[in-house]
C-alpha positions in Angstrom: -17.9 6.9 4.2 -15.4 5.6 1.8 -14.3 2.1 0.3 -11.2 0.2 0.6 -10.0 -2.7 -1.4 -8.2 -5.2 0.8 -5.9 -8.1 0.3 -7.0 -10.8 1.6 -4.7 -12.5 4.2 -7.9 -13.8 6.3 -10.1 -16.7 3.9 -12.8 -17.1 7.0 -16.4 -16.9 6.4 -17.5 -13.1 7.0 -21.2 -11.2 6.1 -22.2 -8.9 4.2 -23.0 -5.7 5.6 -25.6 -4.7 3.1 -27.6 -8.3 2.6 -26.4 -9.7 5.9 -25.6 -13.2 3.8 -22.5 -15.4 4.7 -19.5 -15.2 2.2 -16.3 -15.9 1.2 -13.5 -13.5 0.7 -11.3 -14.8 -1.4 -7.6 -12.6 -3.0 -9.5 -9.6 -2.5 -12.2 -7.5 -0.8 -14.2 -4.4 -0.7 -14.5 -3.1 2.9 -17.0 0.1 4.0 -14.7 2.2 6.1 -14.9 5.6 7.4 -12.7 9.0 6.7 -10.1 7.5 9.0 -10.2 3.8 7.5 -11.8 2.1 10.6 -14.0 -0.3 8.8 -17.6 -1.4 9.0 -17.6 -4.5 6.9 -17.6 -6.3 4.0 -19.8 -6.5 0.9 -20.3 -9.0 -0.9 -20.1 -9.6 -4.7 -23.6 -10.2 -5.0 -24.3 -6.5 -3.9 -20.8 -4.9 -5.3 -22.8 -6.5 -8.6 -26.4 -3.8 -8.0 -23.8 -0.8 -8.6 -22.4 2.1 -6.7 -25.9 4.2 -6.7 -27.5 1.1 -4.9 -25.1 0.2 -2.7 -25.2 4.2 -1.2 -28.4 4.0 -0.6 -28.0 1.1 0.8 -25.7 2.1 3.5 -27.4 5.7 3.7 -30.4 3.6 4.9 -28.2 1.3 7.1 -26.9 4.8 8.6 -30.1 6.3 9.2 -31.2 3.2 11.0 -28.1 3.4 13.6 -28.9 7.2 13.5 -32.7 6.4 15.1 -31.5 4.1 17.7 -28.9 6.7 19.5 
């Protein structure tokens, strides 16, 4: 799992894949993707805020989740 930061060419509402809360992208955005750049989501700013070490185990928890369901 990697990060990509995205211009913006899209200002809709999208969520955050971390908190699940509504937000707006505005020039730029930070967008989960894996190793060949398909993305997941966004995150928000709120979240990009808590650091890198949270947001990994964030999304390490978020992947063990869809790991239980299969």
């Amino acid at each position: 799992m990697k990060f990509q930061i995205e211009c913006n060419t899209n200002k809709s509402r999208q969520v955050c894949l971390i908190c699940q809360q509504n937000l707006q992208i505005n020039e730029a955005r930070l967008v989960v993707c894996n190793d060949q750049g398909d993305g997941y989501g966004d995150i928000c700013h709120q979240c990009i805020a808590k650091g890198g070490n949270w947001i990994q185990y964030q999304l390490q928890e978020f992947s063990n989740k869809l790991l239980a369901t299969k």
